[in-house]
C-alpha positions, 0 to 999 in steps of 0.5 A, spaced: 519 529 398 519 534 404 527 530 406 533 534 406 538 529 401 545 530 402 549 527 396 555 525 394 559 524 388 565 518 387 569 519 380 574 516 378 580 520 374 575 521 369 581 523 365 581 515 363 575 515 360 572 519 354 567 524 356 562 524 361 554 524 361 553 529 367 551 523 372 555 528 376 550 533 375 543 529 376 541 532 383 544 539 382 539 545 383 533 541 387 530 544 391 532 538 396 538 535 395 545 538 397 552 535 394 556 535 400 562 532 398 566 530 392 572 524 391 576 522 386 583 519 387 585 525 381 586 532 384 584 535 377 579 531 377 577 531 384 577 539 383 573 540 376 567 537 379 567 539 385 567 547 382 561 543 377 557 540 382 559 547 389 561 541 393 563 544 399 568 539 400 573 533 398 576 527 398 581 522 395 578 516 397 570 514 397 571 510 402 573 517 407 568 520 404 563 516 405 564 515 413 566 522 414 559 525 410 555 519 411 551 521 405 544 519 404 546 518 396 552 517 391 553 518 384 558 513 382 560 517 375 565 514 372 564 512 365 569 505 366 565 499 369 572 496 371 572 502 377 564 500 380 564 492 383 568 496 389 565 503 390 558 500 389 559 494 394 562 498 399 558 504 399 552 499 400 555 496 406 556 503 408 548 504 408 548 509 402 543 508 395 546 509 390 546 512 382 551 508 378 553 510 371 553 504 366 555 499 364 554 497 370 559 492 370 564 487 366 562 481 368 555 478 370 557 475 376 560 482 378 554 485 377 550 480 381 556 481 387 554 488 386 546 488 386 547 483 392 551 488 397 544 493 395 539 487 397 543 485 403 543 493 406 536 494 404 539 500 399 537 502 392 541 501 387 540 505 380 542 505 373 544 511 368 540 508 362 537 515 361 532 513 356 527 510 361 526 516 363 525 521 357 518 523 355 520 520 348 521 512 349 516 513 355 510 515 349 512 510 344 512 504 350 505 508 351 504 508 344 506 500 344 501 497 350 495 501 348 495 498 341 497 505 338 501 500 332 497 494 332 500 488 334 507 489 335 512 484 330 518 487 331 524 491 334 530 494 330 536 497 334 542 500 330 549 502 334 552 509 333 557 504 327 563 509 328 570 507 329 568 502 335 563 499 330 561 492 333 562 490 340 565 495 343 559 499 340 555 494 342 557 495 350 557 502 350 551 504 346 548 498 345 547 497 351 542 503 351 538 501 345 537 493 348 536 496 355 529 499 351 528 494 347 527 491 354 523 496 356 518 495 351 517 488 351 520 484 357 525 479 358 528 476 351 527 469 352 534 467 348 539 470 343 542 467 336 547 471 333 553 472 329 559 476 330 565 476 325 572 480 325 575 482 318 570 479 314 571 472 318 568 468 323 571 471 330 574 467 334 577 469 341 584 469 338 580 476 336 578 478 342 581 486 342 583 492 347 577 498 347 578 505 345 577 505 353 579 500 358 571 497 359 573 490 358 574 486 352 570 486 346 570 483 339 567 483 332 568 490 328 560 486 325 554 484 329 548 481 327 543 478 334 536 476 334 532 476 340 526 472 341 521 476 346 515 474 348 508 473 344 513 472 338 515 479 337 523 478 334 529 483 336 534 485 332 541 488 333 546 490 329 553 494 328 558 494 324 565 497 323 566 504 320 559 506 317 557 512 320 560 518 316 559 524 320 553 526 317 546 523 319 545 519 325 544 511 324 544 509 332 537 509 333 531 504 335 525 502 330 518 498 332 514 495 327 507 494 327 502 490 324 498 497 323 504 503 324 512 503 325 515 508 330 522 510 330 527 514 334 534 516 332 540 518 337 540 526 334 540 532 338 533 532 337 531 524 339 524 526 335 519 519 336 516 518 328 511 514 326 510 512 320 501 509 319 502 503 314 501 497 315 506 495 308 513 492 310 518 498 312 522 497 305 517 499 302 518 507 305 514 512 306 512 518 310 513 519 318 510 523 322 513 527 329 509 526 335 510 531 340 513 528 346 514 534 350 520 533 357 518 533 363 516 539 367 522 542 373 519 540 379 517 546 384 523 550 387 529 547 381 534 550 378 535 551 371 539 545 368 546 544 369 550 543 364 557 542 361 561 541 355 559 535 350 553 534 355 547 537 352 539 537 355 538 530 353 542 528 358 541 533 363 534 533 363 533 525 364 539 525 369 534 529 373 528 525 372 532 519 374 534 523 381 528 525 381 525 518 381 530 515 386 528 519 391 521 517 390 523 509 390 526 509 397 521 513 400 517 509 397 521 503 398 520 501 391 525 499 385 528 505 380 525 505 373 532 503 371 536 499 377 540 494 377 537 488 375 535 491 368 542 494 367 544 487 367 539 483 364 543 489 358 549 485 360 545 478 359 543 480 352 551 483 350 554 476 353 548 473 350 551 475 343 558 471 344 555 465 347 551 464 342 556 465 336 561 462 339 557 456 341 554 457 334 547 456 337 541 459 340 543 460 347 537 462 353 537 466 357 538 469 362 545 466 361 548 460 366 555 462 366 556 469 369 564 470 367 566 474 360 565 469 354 571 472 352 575 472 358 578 464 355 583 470 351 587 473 357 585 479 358 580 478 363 585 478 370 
């Protein structure tokens, strides 16, 4: 790690999106790693992050960027994935890893254009699912493997359930939970769920425009089984308008043989565990297990953060940085790359699929359009 990393920073009139998870901020104060230049279409865009980040530097265009600084990495930020296939591709081909925030893409065959152009120019292309990173999700998988809750039966992911209850909730916070789910069990070898809009069967003729521009979603319901291997069932679930203000309800659960395990999307993300082997319905008494974050490498700086982007993101962009320095000099894969970020992908496709199939679906899927985009609004 003795390298000198020079980082950019591609945004893209963040103004358009809603809020940020601080992607930008990932390789701030290590010890070796400099941010050189920032680009973004958007002056006032382009100027708040280069006084965030001590760019020294900026430019309107990523492609400029990119030839006149010739960056080791970029941190692609924008939160919209209408505004990756571009950037990710030509920053590829110009040689630079690259740091993606997700969702990765709209469609599936876009996201296997984008991990093509990372392939084909030896470049390492990692995902912003930060849970992979964070001490909590990392004890429970540990928890998981060493039988600490018995034989694995079951996994539970629950959405945020706020006004984008359903499918945009799925696509943009769900796509964390399924990430994880996957983290803890593999592959899911397919997918049987339900999706309903305004208490009927939805059809693509109720195919919606987001909140944000992240491409088309449906369903203000959802309800997906996933069938991982060695018989462990996953399950999905958002609906429309549940959450309240009040306690979080976004969150995943394991259930065990001998224990049940559990964290919820809070400010605290603490891992319970409940140590029964009686069916969850039944309650009881949960137990935190401390899972302390992972210490600052030598030579860094506090972490930095921003309005709305609390420690959570802060520390696990870092963890991510960090871990993607680590992968190219040891010419390995991230923790969270590509790949899985479109397998998240395969899973929320899968979802349409096989309602609108009305059967399990295998996956990964065949068809790598938007199984909404027969409605339209797919250009």
């Amino acid at each position: 790690m003795s390298k000198m990393w020079r980082i950019a920073i591609v945004d893209h009139n963040r103004r358009l999106a809603k809020g940020h998870h601080g992607t930008h901020l990932a390789f701030s104060g290590l010890p070796n790693a400099e941010i050189v230049a920032v680009a973004d279409p958007d002056e006032e865009s382009r100027l708040t992050i280069q006084r965030e980040t001590g760019a020294p530097r900026v430019y309107a265009e990523w492609g400029e960027l990119a030839e006149q600084e010739k960056p080791d990495i970029v941190c692609v930020c924008s939160r919209l994935p209408t505004q990756h296939l571009e950037a990710v591709e030509g920053l590829a081909q110009a040689g630079c890893h690259i740091y993606c925030e997700k969702p990765l893409s709209v469609s599936l065959a876009d996201a296997d254009r984008m991990i093509a152009a990372a392939d084909a120019a030896g470049v390492k292309l990692a995902v912003g699912h930060l849970a992979r990173y964070a001490a909590v999700f990392q004890k429970a998988r540990e928890l998981i493997k060493s039988g600490g809750i018995g034989q694995p039966l079951s996994v539970f992911c629950r959405g945020k359930e706020d006004e984008r209850g359903g499918g945009e909730d799925m696509l943009v916070l769900g796509s964390h939970l399924l990430d994880i789910a996957r983290f803890f069990f593999g592959d899911p070898e397919w997918v049987f769920a339900h999706v309903a809009t305004a208490g009927h069967d939805f059809t693509l003729a109720d195919t919606r425009e987001p909140t944000e521009p992240v491409g088309p979603v449906g369903g203000d319901s959802i309800n997906a089984m996933y069938g991982f291997a060695d018989g462990v069932r996953g399950q999905f679930e958002s609906r429309h308008d549940l959450f309240d203000g009040g306690e979080v309800r976004m969150g995943i659960t394991v259930v065990g043989s001998e224990a049940t395990i559990s964290v919820r999307y809070d400010n605290d993300r603490v891992l319970r565990i409940r140590r029964s082997n009686r069916p969850g319905e039944d309650g009881g008494e949960y137990e935190v297990i401390p899972t302390p974050p992972q210490p600052a490498p030598p030579g860094a700086q506090p972490l930095y953060t921003t309005k709305g982007m609390g420690g959570y993101f802060a520390q696990n962009n870092r963890q991510a940085a960090l871990d993607l320095m680590a992968a190219i000099t040891e010419d390995r894969e991230p923790l969270a790359n590509g790949r899985d970020a479109r397998w998240s992908l395969e899973m929320i496709h899968g979802v349409y699929a096989s309602h609108l199939e009305r059967r399990a679906i295998p996956l990964p899927l065949k068809n790598r359009q938007h199984p909404l985009e027969k409605n339209g609004m797919m250009e």
